[in-house]
N, C-alpha and C positions, 0 to 999 in steps of 0.2 A: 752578424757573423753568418747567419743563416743564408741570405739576401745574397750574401759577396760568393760563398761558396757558389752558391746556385749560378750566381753571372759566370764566376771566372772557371769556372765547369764548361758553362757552355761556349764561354772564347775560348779554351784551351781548345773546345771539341774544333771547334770551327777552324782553328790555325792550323792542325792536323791534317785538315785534308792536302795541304799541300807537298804532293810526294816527287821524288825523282828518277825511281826508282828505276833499273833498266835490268832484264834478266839476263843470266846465261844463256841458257837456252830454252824454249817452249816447244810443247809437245805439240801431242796432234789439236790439229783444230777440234703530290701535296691538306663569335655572334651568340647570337645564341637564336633557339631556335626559332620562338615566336616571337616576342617583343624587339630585337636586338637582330633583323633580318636588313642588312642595310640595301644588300642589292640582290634580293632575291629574286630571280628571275624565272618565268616561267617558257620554257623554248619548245616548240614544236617541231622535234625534226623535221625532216626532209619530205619523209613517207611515213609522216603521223599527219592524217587528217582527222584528228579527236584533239585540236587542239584545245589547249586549256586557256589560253588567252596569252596577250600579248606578255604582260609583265606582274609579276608578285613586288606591289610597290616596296617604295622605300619605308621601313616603320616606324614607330612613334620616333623624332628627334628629343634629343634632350631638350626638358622645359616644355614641350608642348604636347598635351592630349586631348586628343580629338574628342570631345565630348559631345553627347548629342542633347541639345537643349531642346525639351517636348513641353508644348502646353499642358496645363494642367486642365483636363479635361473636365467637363461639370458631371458628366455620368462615365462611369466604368464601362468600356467595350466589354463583349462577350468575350476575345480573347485575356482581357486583364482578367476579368472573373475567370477564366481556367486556370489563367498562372497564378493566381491568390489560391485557388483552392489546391495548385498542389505547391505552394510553400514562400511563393511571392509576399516579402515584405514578413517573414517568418526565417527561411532558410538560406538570406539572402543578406547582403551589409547595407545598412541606410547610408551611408558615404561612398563616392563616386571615387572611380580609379585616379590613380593621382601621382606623385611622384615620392620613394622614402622621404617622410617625416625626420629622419633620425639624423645624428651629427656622423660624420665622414667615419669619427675615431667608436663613435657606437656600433655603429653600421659595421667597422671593421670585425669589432670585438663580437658582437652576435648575430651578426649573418655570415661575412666574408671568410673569417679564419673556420667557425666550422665546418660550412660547406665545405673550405679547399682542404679541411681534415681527415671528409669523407671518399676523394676524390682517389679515384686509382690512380698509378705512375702515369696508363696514356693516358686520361685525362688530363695531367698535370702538366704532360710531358707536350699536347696538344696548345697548353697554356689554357683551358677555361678556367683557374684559377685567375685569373687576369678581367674573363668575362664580367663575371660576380656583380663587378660596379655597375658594368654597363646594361647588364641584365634587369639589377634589382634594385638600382641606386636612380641611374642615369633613365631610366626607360620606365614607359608605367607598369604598372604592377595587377595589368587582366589577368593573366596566368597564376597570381597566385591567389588573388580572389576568386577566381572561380573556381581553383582547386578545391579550397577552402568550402565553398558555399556547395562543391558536390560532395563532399566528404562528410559534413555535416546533415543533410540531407538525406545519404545512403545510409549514416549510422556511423560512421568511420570517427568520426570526431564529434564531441558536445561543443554546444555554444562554450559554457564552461573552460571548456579545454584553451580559450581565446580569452577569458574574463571571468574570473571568477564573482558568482552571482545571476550572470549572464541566461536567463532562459530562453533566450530565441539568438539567432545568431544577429539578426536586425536590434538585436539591443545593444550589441555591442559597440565599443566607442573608440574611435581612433586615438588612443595611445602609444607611446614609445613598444612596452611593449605588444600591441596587438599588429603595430607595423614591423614591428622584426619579424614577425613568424610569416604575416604576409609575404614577406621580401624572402625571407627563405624558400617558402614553399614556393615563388615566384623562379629562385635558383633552380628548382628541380631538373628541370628543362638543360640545364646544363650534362647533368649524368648521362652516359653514352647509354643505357638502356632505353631512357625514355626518349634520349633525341632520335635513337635509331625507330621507335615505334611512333613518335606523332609525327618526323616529317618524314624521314628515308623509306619506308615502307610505301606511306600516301606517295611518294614521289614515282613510283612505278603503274600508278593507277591512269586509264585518261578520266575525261571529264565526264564522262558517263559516269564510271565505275565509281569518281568519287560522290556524283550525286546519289547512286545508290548505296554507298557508303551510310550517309547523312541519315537516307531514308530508312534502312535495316538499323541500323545504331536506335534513331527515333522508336522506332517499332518494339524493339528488345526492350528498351526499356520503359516504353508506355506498359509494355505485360506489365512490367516489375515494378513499375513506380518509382522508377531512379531517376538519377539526374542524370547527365554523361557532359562531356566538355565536346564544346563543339569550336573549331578555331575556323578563319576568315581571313581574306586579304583582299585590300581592295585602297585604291589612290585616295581615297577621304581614312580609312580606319585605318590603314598599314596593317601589319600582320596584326591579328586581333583573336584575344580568349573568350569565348562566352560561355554559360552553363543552356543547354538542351533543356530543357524541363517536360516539354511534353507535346505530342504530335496532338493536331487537331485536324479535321479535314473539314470542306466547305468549295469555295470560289472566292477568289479573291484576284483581283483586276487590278494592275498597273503597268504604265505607258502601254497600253492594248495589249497584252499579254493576261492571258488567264492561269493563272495557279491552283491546286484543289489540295494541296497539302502545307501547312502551315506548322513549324517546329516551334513552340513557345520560346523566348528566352531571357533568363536574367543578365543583363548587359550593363556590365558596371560602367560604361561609357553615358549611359541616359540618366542623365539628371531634369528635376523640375527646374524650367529657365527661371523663377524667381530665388526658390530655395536652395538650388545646387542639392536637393538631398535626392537619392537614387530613386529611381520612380521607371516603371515599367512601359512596355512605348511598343504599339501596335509593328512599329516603323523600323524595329532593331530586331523582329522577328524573320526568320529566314523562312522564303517560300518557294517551293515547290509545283515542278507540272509532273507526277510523275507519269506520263507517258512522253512527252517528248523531252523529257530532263533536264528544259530549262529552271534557271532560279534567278533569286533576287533578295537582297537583303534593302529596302526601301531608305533607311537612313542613311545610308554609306554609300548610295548609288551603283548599288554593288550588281553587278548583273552578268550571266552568263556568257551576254551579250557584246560586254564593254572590257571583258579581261578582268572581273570580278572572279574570285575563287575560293569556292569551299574548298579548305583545305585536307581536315579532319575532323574526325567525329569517332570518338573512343568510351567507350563504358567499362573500363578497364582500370576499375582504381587501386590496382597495385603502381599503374604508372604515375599516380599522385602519394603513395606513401613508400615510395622508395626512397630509403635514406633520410625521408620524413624528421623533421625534430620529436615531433609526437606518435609516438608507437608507429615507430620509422620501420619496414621490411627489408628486405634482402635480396628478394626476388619479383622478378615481374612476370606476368603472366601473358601477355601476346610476347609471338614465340618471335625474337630478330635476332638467330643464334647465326643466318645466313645474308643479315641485313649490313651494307657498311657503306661511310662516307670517304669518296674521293677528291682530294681536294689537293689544287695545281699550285707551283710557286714557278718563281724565277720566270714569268712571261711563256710557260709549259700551256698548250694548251690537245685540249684533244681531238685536235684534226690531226697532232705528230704520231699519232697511235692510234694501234687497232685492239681492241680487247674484247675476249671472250671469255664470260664465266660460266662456270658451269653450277648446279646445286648440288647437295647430295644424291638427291633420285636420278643424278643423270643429267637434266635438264639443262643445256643451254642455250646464252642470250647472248648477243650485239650486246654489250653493255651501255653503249652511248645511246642506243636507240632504244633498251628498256627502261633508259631514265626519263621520265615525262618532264620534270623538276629539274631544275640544278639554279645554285648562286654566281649568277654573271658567267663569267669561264672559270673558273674555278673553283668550285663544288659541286660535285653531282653524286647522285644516291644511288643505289642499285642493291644487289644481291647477286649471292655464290657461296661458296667455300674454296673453290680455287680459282684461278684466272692464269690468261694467257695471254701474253702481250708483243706485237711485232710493232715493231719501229722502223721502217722501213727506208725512211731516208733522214738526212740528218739533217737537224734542226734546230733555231737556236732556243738553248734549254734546255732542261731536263732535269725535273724535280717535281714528285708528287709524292705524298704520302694515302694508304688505303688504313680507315679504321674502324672494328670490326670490336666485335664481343671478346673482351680479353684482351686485343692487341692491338699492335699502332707500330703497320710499317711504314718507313720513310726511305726512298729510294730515289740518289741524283745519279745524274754524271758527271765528271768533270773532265776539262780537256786545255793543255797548256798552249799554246803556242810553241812554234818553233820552225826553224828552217826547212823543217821535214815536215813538216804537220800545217803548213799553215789554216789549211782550210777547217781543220778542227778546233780550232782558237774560242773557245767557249763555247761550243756545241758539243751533242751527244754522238758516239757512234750509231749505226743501226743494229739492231740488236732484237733479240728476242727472249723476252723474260716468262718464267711459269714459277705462277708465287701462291702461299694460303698464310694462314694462320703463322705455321713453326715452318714453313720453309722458303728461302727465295735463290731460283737458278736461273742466271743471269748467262747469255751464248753472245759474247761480238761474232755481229756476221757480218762487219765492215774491214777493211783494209789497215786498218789505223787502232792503236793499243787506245785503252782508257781505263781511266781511275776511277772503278764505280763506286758509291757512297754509300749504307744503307745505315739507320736508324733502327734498331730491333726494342720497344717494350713492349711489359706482359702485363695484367695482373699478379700483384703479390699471392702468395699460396699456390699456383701455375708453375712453379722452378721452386730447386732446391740453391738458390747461390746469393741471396741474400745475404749480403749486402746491395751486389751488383743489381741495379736494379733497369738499367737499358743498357744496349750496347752500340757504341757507334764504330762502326768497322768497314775497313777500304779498303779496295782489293783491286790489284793494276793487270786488269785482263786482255790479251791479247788476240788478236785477227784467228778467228776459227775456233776460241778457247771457251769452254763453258765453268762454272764455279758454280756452288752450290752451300748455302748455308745451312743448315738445319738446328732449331732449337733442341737441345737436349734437356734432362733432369738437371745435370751438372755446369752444364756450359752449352756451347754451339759448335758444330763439327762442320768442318770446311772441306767439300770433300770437291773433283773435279777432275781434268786432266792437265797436263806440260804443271810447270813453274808458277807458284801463282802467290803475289808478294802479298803479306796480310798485316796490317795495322788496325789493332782490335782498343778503343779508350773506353770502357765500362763507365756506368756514370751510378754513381749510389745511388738509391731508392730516398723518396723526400725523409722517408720515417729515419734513417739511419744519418742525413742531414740534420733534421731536427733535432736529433739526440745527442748529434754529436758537440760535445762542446771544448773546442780549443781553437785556435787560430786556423788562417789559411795555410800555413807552412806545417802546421802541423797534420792537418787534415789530406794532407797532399804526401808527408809522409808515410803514412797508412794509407791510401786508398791509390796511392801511387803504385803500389807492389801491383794492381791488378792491368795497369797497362801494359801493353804486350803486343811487338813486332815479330814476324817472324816469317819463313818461306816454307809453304806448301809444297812437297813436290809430291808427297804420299798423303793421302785421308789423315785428318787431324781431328780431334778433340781438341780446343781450347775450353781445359776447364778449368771453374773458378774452385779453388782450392781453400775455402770459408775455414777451415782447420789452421790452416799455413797461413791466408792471409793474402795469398797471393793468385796469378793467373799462372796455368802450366801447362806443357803438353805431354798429348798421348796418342798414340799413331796407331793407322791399322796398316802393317806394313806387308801384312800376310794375305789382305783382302779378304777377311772371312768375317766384312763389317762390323767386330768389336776393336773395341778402342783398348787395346791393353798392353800395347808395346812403347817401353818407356825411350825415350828421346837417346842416341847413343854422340856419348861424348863427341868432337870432332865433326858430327854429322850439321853442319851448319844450312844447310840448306834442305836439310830437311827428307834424304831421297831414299835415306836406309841405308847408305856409305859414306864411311865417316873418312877424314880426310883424302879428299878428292881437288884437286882443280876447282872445282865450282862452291867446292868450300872458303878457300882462299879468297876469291872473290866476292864472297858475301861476306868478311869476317873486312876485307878492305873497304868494300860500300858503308857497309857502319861503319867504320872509324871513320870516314871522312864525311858522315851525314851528321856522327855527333859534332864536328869538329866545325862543321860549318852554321849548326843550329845556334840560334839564341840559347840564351839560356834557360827560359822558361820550357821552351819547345824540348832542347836537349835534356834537363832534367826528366820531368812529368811525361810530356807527349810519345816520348821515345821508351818510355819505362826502363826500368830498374836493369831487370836482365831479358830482354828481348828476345834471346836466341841463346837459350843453356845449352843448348848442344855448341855450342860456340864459344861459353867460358869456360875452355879447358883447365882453367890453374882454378877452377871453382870461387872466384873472390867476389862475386857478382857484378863485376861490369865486364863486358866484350872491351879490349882494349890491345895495343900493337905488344901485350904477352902471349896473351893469346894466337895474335896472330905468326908469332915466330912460332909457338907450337906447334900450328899445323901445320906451317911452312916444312919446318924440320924436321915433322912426323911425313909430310908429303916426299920429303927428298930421301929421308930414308927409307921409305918402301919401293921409292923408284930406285932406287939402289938394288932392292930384292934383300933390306934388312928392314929392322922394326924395333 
């Protein structure tokens, strides 16, 4: 029941955007993160010469891990004896990375359902609840063993806490449960905190910055004695987790290249080639020149040189016990309150846009060219609080959503064909958008009307309207016309100038899905009252009214931006004069948009009462009574009666 609502939620949303809407008049003028990285690509702008390399291969496939088979050596190197002495073969797993042990219906039951329990609306609303398999089922499980092996290590977790009895974590034994909490903590990587601070942050660094990354991380915590996670990408590993354990310096030579810094590591990929048991390996060591900042990881043929790529290196293990199974936290501690991921649908890509963000302090960036990093053409990382976007010619497409701490906006265009329009036939107008967090203001500065699309979720406790838990809402903007959404406490206010047609369909929040237990017809009952058409002609409030049950408006008709002028009878279009001409004509549009909908669409899509200033006989549907009212309320004022 849960499953169906959630699909037929999102067909309804989807069927919706097809509008026809034409006005009276108008005023003035789009993985996960390491394991699960399938085409992660590394691009060097134009005018970036720090490039980082050609490409961030493709990573683990299902079924296959790359494991590094190391002889078994007859004496111990000097580098093995430092990583034995700081916890090699103690704070580490004697089993090699591998793929879940567990059955599909285990896996569901304790990993799948409660990561997707812990997961906010935009994460869910993103779909990583979908990831989960392919993260921690389908792909190996580096990330969660290393988390693991630094957690224990720092103090964060006991062997114990994996196996009870357990006094080193190398005692531990691969069971049912000691691979669920792997594959969990394997999950983490999914949570928008941590994806925005291991890749989206590194993704603005060039390759300098991030070998000195590597190098300070090493350093920090050689003082302290910690472990830290260091991650890796390269055509033999794919995206790859390992644990730091500890900088060592020397000389060290390979293919004529001299290295003088050497980060130890625990590399759950290096197993002995007789025993497959996990075994430490000169070779899966990552090395450093730090003066000209080449490196090299020797197993993986991993090289500065060939589009190998240190990716990250973090000593930050709030970003390993966020939402944790075991003494799980809340908060993390590297700051990505201005960090967020861009990512293109429908063949959008970003040569059709120009965009500038700006930070809090002021600071602005090219955004395409402060991204070092991005996934093929459609993912790229950056930083802001706000942005600015021109469009300047029109193109086919238009669809990306920006996701950010808190929120998860989704912004298309759409464009119909027609006798008049041909050349907008699937393509966007040009246009220029200025969005953040709670607000997005959208200007057509092309010749030709369009039906813009936006997706708006929040985290829960962020709004007071809960149930409502995103909103999907289209809005049919006209040549010269700007619109404006803004999240409120209550609702979202739609504020702009001319006539501006507004189709709002709220989508519950999963928690109030979950709970709720009755049919689809039932469901659609009640959460039906919150969909809501209606014409902007003055600032609105649409808000959700969690008392009532229902979506309602409230205007600011006086302009002194409070919203507390209630809707007047007759007023159907919304302008603060109530039957008028232009009311007639909105009050005829809906009768002939119900009249021609399906019925699914005319039910649900269209909501209950769309336009209360339009059910004059108050019965809750706009229908041809209404419409003689205002007819006959129209003719008699032209009369000079009432």
């Amino acid at each position: 029941m849960k499953k169906q609502i959630a699909t037929l939620l999102a067909l309804s949303t989807a069927a919706a955007c097809i509008l026809t809407y034409q006005p009276t008049a108008v005023g003035a003028e789009e993985y996960s993160v390491l394991d699960y990285t399938d085409k992660l690509v590394q691009e060097a702008l134009d005018d970036n010469t720090d490039e980082l390399g050609d490409a961030l291969y493709d990573s683990v496939t299902e079924g296959d891990i790359p494991l590094y088979e190391a002889d078994a050596a007859s004496t111990q190197s000097e580098l093995e004896k430092a990583a034995i002495e700081k916890g090699m073969y103690k704070d580490t797993f004697s089993f090699a990375n591998h793929l879940c042990t567990l059955s599909r219906e285990d896996f569901a039951e304790r990993v799948s359902d409660p990561v997707s329990a812990n997961m906010t609306d935009p994460e869910l609303d993103l779909g990583y609840s979908t990831d989960i398999s392919y993260i921690a089922y389908q792909s190996g499980l580096c990330f969660g063993m290393a988390a693991i092996s630094v957690l224990v290590h720092n103090g964060e977790l006991t062997p114990s806490d994996l196996q009870e009895g357990a006094e080193t974590l190398y005692d531990v034994t691969l069971t049912d449960d000691v691979d669920a909490l792997i594959a969990y903590y394997n999950s983490l990587q999914l949570y928008t905190e941590v994806e925005l601070a291991v890749i989206t942050a590194p993704a603005m660094l060039t390759k300098e910055e991030h070998t000195d990354m590597f190098l300070d991380c090493a350093a920090r915590c050689k003082e302290k004695g910690t472990y830290f996670m260091a991650c890796i990408s390269s055509a033999k590993s794919g995206t790859h987790a390992m644990v730091g354990m500890d900088e060592q310096f020397g000389n060290w030579t390979f293919n004529g290249i001299s290295y003088d810094t050497c980060i130890l590591t625990y590399d759950s990929n290096s197993v002995q080639k007789d025993t497959k048991e996990s075994i430490f390996s000169d070779k899966t060591c990552i090395y450093i020149n730090s003066e000209t900042k080449q490196y090299c990881v020797p197993a993986y043929d991993l090289t500065s040189e060939n589009g190998g790529v240190l990716l990250d290196a973090s000593d930050d293990d709030s970003l390993l016990t966020y939402r944790a199974p075991i003494r799980g936290t809340t908060e993390v501690n590297t700051d990505v309150s201005e960090t967020v991921k861009w990512r293109f649908f429908s063949g959008t890509t970003k040569d059709q846009i120009d965009v500038t963000s700006t930070t809090k302090d002021g600071t602005s960036y090219d955004f395409w060219k402060a991204c070092k990093m991005n996934y093929g053409d459609t993912i790229y990382f950056g930083k802001g609080s706000t942005f600015h976007l021109e469009k300047k010619e029109r193109a086919q497409g238009f669809a990306f959503d920006v996701n950010g701490i808190g929120y998860r906006l989704r912004m298309e265009q759409y464009a119909e064909s027609s006798p008049e329009t041909p050349k907008v036939h699937d393509r966007g107008t040009k246009c220029k958008m200025d969005f953040c967090g709670d607000s997005i203001s959208y200007t057509n500065t092309d010749t030709e009307s369009i039906l813009v699309s936006y997706i708006l979720t929040y985290d829960q406790g962020t709004y007071n309207y809960e149930p409502v838990g995103s909103v999907h809402i289209a809005l049919v903007i006209y040549p010269n016309q700007t619109a404006t959404i803004s999240k409120q406490d209550t609702g979202l206010a739609i504020t702009g100038d001319g006539e501006i047609f507004v189709q709002a369909l709220p989508m519950a929040t999963q928690k109030c899905i979950d709970e709720f237990d009755g049919t689809w017809e039932e469901f659609l009952n009640w959460f039906g009252s919150y969909f809501f058409n209606f014409v902007r002609s003055k600032d609105a409030l649409l808000q959700f009214n969690t008392k009532d049950e229902c979506s309602e408006l409230l205007y600011d008709f006086d302009g002194d931006g409070v919203y507390d002028d209630a809707p007047i009878l007759g007023d159907a279009d919304g302008d603060g004069v109530p039957y008028q001409p232009g009311d007639i004509y909105q009050i005829l549009w809906h009768i002939n948009d119900i009249a021609t909908s399906e019925h699914g669409v005319r039910r649900y899509n269209r909501g209950y009462v769309p336009n209360s200033e339009g059910d004059t006989d108050g019965n809750g549907v706009i229908d041809t009574c209404d419409l003689f009212d205002i007819v006959y309320e129209c003719a008699l004022r032209g009369a000079g009666l009432k």
